[in-house]
mmJSON file of the N, C-alpha and C atoms, coordinates in Angstrom:
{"data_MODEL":{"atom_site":{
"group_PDB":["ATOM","ATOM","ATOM","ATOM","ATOM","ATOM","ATOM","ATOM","ATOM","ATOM","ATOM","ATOM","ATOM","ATOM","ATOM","ATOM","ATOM","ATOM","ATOM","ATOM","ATOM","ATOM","ATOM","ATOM","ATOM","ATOM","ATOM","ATOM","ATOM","ATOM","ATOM","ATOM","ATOM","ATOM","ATOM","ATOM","ATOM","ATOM","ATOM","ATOM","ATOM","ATOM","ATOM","ATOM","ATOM","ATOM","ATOM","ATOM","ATOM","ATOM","ATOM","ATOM","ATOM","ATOM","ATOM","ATOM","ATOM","ATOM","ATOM","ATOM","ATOM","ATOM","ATOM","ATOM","ATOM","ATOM","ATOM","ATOM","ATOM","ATOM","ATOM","ATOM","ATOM","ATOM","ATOM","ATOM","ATOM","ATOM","ATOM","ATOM","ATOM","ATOM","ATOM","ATOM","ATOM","ATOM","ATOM","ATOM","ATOM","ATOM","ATOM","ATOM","ATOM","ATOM","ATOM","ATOM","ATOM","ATOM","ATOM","ATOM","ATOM","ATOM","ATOM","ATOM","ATOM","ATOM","ATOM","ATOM","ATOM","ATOM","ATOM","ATOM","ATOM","ATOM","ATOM","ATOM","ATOM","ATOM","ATOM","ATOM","ATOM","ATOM","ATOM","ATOM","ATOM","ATOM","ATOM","ATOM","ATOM","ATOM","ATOM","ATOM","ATOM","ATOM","ATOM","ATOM","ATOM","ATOM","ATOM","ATOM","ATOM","ATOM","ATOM","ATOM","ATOM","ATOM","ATOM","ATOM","ATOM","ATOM","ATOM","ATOM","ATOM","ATOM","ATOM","ATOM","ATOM","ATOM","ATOM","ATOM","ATOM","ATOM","ATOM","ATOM","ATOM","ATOM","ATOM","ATOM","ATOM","ATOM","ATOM","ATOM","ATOM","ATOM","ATOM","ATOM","ATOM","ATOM","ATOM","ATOM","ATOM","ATOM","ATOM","ATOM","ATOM","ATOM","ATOM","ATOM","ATOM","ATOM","ATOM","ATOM","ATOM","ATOM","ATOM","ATOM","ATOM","ATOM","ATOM","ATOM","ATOM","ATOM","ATOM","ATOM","ATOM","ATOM","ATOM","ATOM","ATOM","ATOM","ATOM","ATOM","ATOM","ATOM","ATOM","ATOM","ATOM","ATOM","ATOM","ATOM","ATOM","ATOM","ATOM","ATOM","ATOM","ATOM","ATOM","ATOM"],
"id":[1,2,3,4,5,6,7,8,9,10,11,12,13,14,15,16,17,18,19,20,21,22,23,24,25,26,27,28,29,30,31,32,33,34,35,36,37,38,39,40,41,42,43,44,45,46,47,48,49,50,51,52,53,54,55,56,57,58,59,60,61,62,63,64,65,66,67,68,69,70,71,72,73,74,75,76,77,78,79,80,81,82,83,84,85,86,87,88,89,90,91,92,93,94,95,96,97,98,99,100,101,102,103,104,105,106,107,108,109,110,111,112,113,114,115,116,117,118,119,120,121,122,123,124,125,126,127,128,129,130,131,132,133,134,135,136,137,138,139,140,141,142,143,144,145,146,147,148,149,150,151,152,153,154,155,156,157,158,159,160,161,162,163,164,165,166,167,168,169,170,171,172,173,174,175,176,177,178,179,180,181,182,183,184,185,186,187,188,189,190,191,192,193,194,195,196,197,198,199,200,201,202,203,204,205,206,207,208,209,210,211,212,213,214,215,216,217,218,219,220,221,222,223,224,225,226,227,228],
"type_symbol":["N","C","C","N","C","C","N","C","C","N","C","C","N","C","C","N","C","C","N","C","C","N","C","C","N","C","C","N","C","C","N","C","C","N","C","C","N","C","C","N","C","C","N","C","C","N","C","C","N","C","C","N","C","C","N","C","C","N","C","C","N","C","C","N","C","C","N","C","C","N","C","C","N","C","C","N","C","C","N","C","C","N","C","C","N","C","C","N","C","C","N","C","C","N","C","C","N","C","C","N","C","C","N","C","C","N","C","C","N","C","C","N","C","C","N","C","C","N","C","C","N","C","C","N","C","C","N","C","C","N","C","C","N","C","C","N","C","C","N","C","C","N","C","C","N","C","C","N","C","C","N","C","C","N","C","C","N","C","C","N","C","C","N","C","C","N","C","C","N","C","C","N","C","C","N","C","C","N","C","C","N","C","C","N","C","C","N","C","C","N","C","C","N","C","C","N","C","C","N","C","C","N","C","C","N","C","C","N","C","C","N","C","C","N","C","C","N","C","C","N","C","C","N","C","C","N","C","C"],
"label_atom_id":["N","CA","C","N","CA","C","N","CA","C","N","CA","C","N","CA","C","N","CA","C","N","CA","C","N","CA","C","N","CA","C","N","CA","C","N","CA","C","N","CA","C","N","CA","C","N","CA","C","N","CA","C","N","CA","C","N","CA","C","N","CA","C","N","CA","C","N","CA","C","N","CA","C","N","CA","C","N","CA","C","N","CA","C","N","CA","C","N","CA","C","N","CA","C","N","CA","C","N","CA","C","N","CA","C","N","CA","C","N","CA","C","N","CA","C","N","CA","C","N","CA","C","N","CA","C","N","CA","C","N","CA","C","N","CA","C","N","CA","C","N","CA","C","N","CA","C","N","CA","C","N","CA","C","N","CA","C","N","CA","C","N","CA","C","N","CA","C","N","CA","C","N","CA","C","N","CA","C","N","CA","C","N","CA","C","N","CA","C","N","CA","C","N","CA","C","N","CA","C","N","CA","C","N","CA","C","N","CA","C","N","CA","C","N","CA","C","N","CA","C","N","CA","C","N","CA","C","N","CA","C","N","CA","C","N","CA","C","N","CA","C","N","CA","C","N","CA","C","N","CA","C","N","CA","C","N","CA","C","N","CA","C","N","CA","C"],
"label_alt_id":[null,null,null,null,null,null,null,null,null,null,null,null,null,null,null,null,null,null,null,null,null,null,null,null,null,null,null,null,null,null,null,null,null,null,null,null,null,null,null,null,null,null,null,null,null,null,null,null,null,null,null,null,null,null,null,null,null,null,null,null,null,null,null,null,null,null,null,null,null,null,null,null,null,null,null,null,null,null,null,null,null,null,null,null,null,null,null,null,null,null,null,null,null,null,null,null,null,null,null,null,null,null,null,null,null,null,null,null,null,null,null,null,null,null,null,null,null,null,null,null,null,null,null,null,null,null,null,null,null,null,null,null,null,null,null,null,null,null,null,null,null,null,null,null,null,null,null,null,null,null,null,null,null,null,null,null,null,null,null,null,null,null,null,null,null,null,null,null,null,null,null,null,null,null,null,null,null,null,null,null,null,null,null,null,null,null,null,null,null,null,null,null,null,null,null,null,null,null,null,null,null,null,null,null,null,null,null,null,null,null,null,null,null,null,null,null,null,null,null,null,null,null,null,null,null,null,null,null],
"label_comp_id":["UNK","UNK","UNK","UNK","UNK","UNK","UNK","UNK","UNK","UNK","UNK","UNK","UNK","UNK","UNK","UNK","UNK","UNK","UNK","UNK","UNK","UNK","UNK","UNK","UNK","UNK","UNK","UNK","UNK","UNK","UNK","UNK","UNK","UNK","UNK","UNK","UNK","UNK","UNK","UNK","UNK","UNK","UNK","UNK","UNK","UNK","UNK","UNK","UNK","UNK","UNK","UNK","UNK","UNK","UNK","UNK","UNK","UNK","UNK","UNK","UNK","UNK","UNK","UNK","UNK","UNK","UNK","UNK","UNK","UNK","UNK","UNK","UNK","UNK","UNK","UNK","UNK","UNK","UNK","UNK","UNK","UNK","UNK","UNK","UNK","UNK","UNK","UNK","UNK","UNK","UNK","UNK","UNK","UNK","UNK","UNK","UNK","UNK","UNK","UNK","UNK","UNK","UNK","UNK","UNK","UNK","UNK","UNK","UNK","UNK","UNK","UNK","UNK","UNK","UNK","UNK","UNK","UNK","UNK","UNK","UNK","UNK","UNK","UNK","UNK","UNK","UNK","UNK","UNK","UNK","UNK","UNK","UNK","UNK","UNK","UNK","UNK","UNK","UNK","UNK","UNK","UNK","UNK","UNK","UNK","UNK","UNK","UNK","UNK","UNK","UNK","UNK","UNK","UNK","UNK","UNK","UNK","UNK","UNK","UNK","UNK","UNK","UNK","UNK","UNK","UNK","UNK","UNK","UNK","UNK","UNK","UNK","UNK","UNK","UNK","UNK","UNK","UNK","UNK","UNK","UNK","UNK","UNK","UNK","UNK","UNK","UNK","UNK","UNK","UNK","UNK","UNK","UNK","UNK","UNK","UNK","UNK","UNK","UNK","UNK","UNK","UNK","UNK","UNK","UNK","UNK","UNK","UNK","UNK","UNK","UNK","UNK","UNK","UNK","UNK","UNK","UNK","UNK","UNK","UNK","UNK","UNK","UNK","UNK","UNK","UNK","UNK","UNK"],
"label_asym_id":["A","A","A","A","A","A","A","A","A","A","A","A","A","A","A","A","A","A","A","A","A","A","A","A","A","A","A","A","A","A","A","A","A","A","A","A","A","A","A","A","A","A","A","A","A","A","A","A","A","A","A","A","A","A","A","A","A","A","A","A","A","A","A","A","A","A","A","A","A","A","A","A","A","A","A","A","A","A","A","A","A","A","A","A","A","A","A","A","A","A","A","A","A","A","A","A","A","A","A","A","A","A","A","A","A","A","A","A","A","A","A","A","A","A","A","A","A","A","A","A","A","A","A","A","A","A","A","A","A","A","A","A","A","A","A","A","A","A","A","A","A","A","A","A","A","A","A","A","A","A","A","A","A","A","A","A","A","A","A","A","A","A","A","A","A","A","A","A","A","A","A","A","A","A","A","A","A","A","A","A","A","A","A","A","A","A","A","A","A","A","A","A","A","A","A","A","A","A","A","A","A","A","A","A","A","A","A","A","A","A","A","A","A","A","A","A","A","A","A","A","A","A","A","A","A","A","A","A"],
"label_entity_id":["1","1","1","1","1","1","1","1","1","1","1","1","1","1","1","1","1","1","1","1","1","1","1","1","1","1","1","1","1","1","1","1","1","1","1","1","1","1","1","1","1","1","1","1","1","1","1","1","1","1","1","1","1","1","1","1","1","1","1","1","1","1","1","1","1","1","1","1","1","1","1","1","1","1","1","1","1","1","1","1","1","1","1","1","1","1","1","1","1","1","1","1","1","1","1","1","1","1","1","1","1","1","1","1","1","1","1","1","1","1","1","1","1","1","1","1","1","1","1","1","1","1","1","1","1","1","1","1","1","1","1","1","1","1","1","1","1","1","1","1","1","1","1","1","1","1","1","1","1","1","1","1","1","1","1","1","1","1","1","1","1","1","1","1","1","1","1","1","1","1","1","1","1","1","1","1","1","1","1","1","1","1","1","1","1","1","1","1","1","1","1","1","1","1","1","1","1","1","1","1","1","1","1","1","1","1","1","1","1","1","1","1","1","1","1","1","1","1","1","1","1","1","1","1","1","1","1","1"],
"label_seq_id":[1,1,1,2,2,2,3,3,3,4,4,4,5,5,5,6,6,6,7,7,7,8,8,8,9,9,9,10,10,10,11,11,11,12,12,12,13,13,13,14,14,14,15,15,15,16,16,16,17,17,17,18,18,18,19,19,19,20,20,20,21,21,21,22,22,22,23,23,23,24,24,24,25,25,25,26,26,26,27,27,27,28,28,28,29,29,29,30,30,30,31,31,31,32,32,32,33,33,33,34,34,34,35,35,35,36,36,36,37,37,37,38,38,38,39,39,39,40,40,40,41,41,41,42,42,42,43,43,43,44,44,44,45,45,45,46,46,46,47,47,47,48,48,48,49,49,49,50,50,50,51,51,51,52,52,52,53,53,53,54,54,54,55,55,55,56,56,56,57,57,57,58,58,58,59,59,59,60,60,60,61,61,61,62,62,62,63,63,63,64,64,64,65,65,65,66,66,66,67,67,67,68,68,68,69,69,69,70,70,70,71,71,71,72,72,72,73,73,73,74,74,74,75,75,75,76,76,76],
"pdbx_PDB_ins_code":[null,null,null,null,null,null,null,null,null,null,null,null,null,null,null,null,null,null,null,null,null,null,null,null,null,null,null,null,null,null,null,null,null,null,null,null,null,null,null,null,null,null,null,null,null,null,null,null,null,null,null,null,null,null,null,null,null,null,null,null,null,null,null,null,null,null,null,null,null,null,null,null,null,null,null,null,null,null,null,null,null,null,null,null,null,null,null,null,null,null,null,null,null,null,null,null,null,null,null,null,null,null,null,null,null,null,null,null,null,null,null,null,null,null,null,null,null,null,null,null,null,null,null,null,null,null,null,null,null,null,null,null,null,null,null,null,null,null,null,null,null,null,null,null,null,null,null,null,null,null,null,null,null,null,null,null,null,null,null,null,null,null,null,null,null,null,null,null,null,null,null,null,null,null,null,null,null,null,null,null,null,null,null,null,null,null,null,null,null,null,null,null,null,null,null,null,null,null,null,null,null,null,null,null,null,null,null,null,null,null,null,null,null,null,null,null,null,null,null,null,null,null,null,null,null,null,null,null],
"Cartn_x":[-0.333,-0.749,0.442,0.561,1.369,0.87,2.308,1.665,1.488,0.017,0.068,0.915,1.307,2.837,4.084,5.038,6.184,5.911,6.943,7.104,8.163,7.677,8.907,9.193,10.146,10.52,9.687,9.632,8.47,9.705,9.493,10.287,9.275,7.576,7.179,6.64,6.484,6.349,5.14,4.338,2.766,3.8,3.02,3.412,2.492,3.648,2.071,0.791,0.36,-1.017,-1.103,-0.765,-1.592,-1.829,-0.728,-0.999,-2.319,-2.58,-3.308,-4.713,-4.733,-5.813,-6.173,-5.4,-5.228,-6.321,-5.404,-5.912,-7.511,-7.342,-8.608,-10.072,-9.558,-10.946,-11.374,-10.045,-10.382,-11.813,-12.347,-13.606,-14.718,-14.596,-15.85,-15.548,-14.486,-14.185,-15.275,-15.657,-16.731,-15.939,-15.297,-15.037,-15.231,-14.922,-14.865,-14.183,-14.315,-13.753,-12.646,-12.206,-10.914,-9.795,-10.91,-9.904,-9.405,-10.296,-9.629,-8.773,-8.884,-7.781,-6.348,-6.469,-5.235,-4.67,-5.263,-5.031,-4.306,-4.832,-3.958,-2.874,-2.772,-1.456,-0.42,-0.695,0.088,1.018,0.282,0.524,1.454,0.588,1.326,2.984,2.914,3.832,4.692,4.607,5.622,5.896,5.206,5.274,4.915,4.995,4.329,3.41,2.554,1.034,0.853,1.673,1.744,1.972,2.992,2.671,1.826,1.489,-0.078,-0.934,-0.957,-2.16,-2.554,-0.953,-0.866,-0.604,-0.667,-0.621,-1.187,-0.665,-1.443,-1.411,-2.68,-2.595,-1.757,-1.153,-0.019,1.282,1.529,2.961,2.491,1.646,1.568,1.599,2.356,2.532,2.405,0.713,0.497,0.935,0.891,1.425,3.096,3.812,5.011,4.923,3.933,3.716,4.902,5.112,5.944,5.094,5.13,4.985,5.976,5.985,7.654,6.439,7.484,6.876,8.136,7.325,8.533,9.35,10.062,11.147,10.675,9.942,9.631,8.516,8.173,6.922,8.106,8.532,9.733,10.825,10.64,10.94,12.586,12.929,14.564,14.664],
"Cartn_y":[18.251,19.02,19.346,20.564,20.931,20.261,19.772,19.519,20.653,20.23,21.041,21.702,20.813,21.576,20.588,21.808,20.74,19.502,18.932,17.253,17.241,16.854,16.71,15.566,15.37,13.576,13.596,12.13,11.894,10.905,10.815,9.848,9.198,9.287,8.76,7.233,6.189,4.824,4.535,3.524,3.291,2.077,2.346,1.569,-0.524,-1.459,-2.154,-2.38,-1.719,-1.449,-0.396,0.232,1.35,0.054,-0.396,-1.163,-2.401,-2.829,-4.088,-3.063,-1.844,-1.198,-0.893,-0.543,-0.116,-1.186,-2.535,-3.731,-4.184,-4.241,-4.873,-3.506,-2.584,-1.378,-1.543,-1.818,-2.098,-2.263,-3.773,-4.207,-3.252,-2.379,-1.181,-0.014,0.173,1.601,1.949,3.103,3.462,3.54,2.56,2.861,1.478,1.297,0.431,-0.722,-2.115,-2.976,-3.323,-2.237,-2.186,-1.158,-0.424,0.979,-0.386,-0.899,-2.147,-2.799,-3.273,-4.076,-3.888,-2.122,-1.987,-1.476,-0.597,-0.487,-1.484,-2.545,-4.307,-4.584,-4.276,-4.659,-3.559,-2.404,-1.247,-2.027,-2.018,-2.09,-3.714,-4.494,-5.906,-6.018,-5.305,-5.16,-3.913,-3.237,-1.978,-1.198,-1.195,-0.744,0.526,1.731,2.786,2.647,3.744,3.784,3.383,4.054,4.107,3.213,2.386,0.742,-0.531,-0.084,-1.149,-0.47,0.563,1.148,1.057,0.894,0.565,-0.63,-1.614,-3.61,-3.879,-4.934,-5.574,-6.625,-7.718,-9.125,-10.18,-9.455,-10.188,-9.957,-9.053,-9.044,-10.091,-10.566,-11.609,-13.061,-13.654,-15.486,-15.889,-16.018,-16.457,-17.839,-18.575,-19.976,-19.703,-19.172,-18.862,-18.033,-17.172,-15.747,-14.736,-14.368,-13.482,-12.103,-11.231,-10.087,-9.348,-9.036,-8.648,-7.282,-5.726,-4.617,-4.239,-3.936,-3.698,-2.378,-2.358,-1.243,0.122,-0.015,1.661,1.813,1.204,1.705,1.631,1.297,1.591,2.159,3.124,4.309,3.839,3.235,2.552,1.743],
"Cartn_z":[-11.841,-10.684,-9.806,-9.734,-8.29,-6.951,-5.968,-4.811,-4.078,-3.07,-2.027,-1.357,-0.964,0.067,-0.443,0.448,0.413,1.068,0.429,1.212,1.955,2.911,4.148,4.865,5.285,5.519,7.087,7.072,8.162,8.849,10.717,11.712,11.745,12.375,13.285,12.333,12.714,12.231,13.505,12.546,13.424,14.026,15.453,16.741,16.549,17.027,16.559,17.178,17.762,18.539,17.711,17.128,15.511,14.993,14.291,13.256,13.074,14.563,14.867,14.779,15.392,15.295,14.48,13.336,11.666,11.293,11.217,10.316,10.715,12.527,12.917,12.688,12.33,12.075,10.12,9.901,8.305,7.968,8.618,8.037,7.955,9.241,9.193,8.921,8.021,8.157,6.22,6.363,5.242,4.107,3.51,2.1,1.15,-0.412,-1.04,-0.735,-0.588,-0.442,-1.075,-2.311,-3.625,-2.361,-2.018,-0.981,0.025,0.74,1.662,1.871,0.713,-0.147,-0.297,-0.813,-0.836,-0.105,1.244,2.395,3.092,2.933,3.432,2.707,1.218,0.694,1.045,1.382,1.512,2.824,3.595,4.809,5.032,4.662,4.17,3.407,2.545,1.611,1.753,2.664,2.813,0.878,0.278,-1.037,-1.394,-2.062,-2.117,-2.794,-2.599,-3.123,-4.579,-5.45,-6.658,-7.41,-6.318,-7.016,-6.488,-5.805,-5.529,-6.123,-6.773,-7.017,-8.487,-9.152,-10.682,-10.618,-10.208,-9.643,-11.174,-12.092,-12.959,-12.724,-12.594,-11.903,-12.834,-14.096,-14.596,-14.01,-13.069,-12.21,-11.02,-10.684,-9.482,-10.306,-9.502,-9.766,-7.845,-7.84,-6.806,-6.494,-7.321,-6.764,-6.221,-6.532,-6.093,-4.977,-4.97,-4.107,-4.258,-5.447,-5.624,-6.809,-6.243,-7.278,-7.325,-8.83,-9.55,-10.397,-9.724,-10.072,-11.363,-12.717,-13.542,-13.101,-13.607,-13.537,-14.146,-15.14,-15.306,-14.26,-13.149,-12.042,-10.85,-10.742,-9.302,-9.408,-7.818,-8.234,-7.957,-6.974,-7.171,-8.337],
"occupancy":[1.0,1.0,1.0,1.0,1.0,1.0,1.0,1.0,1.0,1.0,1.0,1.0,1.0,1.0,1.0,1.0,1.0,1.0,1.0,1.0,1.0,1.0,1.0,1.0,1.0,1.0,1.0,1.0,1.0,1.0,1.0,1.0,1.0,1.0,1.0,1.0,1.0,1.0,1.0,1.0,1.0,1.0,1.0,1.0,1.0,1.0,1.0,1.0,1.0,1.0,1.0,1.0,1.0,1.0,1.0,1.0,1.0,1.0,1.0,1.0,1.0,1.0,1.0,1.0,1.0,1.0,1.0,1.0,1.0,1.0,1.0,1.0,1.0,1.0,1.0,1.0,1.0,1.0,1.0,1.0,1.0,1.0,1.0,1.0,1.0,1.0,1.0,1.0,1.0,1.0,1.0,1.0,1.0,1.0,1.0,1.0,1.0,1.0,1.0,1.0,1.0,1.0,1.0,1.0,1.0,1.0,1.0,1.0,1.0,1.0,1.0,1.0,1.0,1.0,1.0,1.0,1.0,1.0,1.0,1.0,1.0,1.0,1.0,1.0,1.0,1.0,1.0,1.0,1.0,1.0,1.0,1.0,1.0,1.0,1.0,1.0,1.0,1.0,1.0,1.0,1.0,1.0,1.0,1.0,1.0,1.0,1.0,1.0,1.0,1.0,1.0,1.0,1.0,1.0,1.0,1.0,1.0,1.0,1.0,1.0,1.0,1.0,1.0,1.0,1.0,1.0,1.0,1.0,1.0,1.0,1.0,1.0,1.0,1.0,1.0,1.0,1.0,1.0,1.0,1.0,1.0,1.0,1.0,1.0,1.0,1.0,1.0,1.0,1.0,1.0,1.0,1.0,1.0,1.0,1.0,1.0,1.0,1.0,1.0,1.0,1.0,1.0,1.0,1.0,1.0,1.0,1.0,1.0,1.0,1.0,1.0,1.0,1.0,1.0,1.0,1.0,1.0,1.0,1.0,1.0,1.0,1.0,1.0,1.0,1.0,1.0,1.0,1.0],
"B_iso_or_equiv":[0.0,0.0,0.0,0.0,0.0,0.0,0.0,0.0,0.0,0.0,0.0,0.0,0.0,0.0,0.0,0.0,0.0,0.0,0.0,0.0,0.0,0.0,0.0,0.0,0.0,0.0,0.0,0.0,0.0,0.0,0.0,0.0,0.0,0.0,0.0,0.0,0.0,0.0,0.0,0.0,0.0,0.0,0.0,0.0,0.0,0.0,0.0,0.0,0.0,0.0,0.0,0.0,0.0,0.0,0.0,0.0,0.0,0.0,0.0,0.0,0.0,0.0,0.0,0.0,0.0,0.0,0.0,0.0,0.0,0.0,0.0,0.0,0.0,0.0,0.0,0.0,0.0,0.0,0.0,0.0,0.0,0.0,0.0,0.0,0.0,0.0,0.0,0.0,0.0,0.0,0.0,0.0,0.0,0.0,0.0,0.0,0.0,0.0,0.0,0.0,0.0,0.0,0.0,0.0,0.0,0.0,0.0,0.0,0.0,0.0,0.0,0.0,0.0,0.0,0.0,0.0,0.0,0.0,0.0,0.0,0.0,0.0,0.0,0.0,0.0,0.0,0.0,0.0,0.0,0.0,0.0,0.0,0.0,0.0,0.0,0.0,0.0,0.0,0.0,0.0,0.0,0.0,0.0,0.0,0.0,0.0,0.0,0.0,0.0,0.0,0.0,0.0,0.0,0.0,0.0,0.0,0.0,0.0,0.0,0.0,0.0,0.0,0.0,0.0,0.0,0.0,0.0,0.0,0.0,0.0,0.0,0.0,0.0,0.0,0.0,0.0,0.0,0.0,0.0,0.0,0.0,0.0,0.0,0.0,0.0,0.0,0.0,0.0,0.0,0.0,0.0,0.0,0.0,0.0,0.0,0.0,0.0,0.0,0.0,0.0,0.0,0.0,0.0,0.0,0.0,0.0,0.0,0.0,0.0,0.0,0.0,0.0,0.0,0.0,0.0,0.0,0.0,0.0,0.0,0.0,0.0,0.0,0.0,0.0,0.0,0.0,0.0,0.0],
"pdbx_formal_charge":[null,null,null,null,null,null,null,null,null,null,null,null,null,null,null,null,null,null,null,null,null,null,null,null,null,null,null,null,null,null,null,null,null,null,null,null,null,null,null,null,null,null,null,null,null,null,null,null,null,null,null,null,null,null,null,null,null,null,null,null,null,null,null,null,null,null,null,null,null,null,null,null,null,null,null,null,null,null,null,null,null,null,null,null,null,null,null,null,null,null,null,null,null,null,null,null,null,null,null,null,null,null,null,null,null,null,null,null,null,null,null,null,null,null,null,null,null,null,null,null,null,null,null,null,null,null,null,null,null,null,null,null,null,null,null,null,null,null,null,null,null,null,null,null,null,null,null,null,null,null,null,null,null,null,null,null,null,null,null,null,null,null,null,null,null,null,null,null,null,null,null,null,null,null,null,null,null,null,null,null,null,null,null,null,null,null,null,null,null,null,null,null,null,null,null,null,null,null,null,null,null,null,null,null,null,null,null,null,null,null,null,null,null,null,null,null,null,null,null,null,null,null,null,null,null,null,null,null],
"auth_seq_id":[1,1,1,2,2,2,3,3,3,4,4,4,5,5,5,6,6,6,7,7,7,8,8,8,9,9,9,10,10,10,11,11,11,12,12,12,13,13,13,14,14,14,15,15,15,16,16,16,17,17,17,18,18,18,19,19,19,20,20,20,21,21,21,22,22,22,23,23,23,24,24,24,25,25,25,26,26,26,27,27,27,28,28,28,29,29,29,30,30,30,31,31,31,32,32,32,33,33,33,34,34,34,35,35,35,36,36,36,37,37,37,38,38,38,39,39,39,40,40,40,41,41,41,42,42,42,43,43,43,44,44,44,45,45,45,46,46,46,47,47,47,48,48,48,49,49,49,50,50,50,51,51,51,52,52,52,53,53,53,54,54,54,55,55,55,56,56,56,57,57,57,58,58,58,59,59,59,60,60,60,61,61,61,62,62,62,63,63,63,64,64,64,65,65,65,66,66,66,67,67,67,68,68,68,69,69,69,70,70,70,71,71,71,72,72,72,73,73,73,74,74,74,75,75,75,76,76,76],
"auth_comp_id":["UNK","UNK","UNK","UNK","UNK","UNK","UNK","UNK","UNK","UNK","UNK","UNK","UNK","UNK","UNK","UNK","UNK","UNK","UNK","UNK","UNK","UNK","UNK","UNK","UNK","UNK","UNK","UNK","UNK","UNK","UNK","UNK","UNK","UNK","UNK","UNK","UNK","UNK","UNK","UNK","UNK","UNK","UNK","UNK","UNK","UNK","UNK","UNK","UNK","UNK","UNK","UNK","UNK","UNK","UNK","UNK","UNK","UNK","UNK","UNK","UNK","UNK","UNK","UNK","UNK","UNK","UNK","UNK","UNK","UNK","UNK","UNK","UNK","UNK","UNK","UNK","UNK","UNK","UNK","UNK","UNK","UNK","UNK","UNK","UNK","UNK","UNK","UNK","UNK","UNK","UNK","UNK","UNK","UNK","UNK","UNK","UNK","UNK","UNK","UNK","UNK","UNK","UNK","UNK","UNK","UNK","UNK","UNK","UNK","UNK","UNK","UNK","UNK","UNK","UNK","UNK","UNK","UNK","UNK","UNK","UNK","UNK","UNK","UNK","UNK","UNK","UNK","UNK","UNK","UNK","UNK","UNK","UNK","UNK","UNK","UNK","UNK","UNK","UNK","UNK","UNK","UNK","UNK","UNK","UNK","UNK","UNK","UNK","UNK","UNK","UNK","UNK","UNK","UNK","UNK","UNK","UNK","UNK","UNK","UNK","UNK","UNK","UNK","UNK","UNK","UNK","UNK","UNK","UNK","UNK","UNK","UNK","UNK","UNK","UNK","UNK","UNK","UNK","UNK","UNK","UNK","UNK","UNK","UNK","UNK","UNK","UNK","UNK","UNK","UNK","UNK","UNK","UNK","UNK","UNK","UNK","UNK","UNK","UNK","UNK","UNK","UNK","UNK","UNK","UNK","UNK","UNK","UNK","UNK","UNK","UNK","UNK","UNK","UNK","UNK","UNK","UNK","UNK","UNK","UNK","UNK","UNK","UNK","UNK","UNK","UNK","UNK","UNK"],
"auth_asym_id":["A","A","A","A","A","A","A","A","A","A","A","A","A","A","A","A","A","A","A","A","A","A","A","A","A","A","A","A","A","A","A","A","A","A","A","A","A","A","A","A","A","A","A","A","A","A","A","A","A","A","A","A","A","A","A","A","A","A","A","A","A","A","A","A","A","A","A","A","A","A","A","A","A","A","A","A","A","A","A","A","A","A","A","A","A","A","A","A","A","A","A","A","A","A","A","A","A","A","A","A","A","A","A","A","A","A","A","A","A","A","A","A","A","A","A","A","A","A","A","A","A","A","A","A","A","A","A","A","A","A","A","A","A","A","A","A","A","A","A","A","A","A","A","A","A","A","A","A","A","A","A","A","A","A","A","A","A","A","A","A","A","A","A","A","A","A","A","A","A","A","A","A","A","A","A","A","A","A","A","A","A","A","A","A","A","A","A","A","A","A","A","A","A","A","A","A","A","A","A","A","A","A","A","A","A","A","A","A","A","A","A","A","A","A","A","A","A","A","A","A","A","A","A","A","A","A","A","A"],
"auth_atom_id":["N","CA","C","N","CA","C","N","CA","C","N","CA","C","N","CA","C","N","CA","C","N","CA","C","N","CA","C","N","CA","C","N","CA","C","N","CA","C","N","CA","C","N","CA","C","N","CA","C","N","CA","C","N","CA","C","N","CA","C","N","CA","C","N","CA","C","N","CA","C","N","CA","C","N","CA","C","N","CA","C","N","CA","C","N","CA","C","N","CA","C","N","CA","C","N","CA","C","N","CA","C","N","CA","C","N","CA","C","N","CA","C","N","CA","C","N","CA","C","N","CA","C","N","CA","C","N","CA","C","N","CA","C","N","CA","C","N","CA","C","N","CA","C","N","CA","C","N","CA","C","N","CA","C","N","CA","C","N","CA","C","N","CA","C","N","CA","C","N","CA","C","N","CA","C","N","CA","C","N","CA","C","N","CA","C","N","CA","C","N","CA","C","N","CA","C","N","CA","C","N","CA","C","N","CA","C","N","CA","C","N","CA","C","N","CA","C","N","CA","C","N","CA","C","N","CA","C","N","CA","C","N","CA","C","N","CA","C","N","CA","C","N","CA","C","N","CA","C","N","CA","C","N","CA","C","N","CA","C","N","CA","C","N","CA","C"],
"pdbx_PDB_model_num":[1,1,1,1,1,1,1,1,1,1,1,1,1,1,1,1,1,1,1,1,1,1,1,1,1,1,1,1,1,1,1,1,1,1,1,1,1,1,1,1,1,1,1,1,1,1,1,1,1,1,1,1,1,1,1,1,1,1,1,1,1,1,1,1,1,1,1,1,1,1,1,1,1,1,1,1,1,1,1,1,1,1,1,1,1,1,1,1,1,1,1,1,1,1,1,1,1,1,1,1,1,1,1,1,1,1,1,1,1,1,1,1,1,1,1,1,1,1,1,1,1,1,1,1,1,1,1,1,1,1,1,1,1,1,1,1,1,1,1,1,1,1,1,1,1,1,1,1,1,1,1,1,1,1,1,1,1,1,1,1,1,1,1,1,1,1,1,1,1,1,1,1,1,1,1,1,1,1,1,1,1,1,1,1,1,1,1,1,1,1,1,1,1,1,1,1,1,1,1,1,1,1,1,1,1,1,1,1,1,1,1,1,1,1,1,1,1,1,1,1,1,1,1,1,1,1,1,1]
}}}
């Protein structure tokens, strides 16, 4: 798919009163609890979409708390 538009670099960064407002509306906002989810890791994890979104629960070693994204999914 072509994108919509161009992509253009963005300054503005959520303030943390966005962010607290972000997290604390989460619970009622109308979507899937999977959309939730990763709404929280996005945000948690400063990661792009594309790799929380392709996450296989074999890249997490929760007892360590480390998730390791392979190299052909990141984009550095």
């Amino acid at each position: 798919l072509k994108p919509p538009a161009k992509e253009t670099p963005r300054d503005r960064v959520l303030s943390p009163a966005e962010i607290q407002t972000f997290w604390n509306g989460l619970p009622d906002a109308d979507m899937s609890e999977g959309s939730r989810l990763a709404l929280k890791m996005l945000l948690a994890t400063a990661q792009r979409r594309g790799e929380v979104a392709l996450a296989k629960w074999n890249e997490f070693d929760l007892g360590s708390e480390v998730w390791t994204i392979p190299a052909e999914r990141s984009k550095a």
